[in-house]
C-alpha positions in Angstrom: -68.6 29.7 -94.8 -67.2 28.1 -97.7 -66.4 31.2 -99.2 -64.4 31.9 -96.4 -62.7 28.9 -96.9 -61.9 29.2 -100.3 -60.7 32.6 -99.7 -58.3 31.2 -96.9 -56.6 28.4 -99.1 -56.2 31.2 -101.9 -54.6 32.9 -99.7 -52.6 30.1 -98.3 -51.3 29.6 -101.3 -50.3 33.0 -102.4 -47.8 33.1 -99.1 -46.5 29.8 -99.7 -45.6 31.1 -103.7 -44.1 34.0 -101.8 -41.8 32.2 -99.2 -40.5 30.0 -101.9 -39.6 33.3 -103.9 -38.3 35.0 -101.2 -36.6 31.6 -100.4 -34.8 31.7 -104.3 -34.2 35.3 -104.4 -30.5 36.5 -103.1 -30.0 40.0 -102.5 -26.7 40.8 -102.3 -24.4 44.0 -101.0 -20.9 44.6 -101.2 -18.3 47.4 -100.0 -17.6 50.4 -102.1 -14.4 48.8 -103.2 -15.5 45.2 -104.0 -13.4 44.0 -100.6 -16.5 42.2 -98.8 -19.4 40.9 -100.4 -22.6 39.5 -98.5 -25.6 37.5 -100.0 -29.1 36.8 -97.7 -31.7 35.5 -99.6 -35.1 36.9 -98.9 -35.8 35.0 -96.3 -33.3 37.0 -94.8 -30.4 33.9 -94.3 -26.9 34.6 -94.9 -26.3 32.3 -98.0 -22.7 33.7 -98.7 -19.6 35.8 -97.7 -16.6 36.6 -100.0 -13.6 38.9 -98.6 -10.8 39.7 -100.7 -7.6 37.8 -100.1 -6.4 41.3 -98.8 -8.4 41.4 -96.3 -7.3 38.4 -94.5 -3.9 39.7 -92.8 -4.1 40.2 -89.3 -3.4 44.4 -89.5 -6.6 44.5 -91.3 -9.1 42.4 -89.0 -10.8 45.8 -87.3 -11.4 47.0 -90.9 -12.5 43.7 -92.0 -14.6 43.4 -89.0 -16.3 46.8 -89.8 -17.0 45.5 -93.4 -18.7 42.9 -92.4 -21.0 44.5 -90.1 -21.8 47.4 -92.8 -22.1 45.3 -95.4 -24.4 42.4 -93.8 -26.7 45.7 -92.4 -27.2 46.6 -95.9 -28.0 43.4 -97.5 -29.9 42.4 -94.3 -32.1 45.7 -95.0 -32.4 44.8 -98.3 -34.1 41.4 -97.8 -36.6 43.1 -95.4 -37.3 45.6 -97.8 -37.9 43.0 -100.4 -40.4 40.7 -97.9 -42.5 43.8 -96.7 -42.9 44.1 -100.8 -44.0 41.2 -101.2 -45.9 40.5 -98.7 -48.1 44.0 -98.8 -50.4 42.3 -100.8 -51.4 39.0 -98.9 -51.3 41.5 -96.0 -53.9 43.5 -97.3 -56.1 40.5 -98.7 -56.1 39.2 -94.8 -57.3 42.8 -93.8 -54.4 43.7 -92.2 -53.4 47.4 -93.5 -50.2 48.1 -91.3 -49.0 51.5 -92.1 -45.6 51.2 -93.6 -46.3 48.4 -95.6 
């Protein structure tokens, strides 16, 4: 039982040094010509947008709108990608072997 115990806290403590990473860690993904740029850290929360002065004028709000969605899909993808990494390994510890992961 104390084993178990001990086992539990380790493990604990290996997810809590993984949120914080995740946490710290900004992914970030930007349009193929530099107009939008989107940051999530791994926790997958937007942390920050930058659009190109360009951008800003109302004839280009549908393409801008269409940047942002792209752009936020691919960094959003990129955070989960980047928790199911690191958490694969606490996963398996807990016995949990999810297929994909």
């Amino acid at each position: 039982m104390l084993d178990k115990m001990k086992q539990l806290y380790q493990l604990q403590k290996k997810a809590k040094e993984i949120q914080k990473e995740l946490k710290e860690t900004e992914i970030e993904a930007r349009s193929t010509d530099g107009e939008v740029t989107v940051v999530y850290n791994g926790e997958q929360h937007l942390v920050d947008i930058a659009i190109a002065e360009d951008m800003l004028s109302p004839q280009k709000k549908k393409e801008l709108e269409q940047l942002i969605i792209k752009v936020s899909g691919e960094a959003m993808s990129k955070a989960q990608a980047l928790a199911a990494e690191k958490t694969k390994d606490v996963m398996k510890d807990m016995g949990m072997n999810i297929p994909g992961m």
